[in-house]
N, C-alpha and C positions, 0 to 999 in steps of 0.2 A: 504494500500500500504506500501512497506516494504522500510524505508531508506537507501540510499546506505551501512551503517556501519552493518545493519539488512541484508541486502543481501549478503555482504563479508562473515557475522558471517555463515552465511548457507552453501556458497561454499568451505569455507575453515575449515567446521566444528569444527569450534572454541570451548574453554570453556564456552562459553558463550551459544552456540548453544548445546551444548550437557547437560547444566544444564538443558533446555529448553525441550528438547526430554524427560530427565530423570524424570522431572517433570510431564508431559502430561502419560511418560508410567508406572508413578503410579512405579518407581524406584528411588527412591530417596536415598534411603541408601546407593548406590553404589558410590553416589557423590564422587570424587577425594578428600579427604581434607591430608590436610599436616599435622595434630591433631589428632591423631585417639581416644582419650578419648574426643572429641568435634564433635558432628556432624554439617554440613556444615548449614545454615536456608534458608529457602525459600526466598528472598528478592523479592520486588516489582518490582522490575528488572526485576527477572526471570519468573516470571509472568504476567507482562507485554509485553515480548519476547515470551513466549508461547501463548498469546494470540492472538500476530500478525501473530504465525507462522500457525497460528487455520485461522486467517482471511484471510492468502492468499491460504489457501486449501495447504501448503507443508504438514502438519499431519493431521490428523486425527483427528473429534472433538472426543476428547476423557474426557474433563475438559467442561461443559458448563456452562462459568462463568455468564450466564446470568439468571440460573433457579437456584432457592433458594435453593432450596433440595441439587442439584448438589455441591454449593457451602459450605453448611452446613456439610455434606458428607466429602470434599473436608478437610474440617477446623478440625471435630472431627479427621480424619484419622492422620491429620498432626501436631497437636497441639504442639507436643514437638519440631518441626523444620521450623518452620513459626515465623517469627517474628510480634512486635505489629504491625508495617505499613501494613505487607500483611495482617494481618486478617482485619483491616481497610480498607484498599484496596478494599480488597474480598467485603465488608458488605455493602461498602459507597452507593450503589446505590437501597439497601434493604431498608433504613433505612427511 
């Protein structure tokens, strides 16, 4: 079930909601960033917002953070823009 602050983020298609989508649609490099020699990282945040947005059926499973492979995939693809927590994150329930 989605927080009220989770539900705003969706109706108002916030920053937050759209790292979320970007993330899921395998688009990550389009992230907005105000740095353009830095690209933006994946934070535990954002993946934890996509994951909720996966559990209330608004998107599409497209990330399934539950199957090893999926997540392994996930992490080789991402390596240079994910930070230490998300890949911890990601791993903690493999381990």
């Amino acid at each position: 079930m989605l927080s009220a602050a989770d539900c705003r983020s969706v109706i108002q298609h916030d920053a937050r909601y759209q790292r979320a989508r970007k993330l899921l649609a395998d688009d990550w490099q389009s992230v907005d960033t105000s740095n353009p020699l830095m690209s933006e990282l994946i934070t535990v945040q954002d993946l934890q917002f996509a994951q909720a947005l996966q559990r209330a059926q608004l998107v599409p499973l497209t990330l399934d953070l539950a199957d090893y492979g999926s997540v392994m995939a996930f992490l080789n693809h991402h390596q240079r823009t994910i930070t230490t927590a998300s890949q911890q994150w990601l791993t903690q329930k493999f381990k």
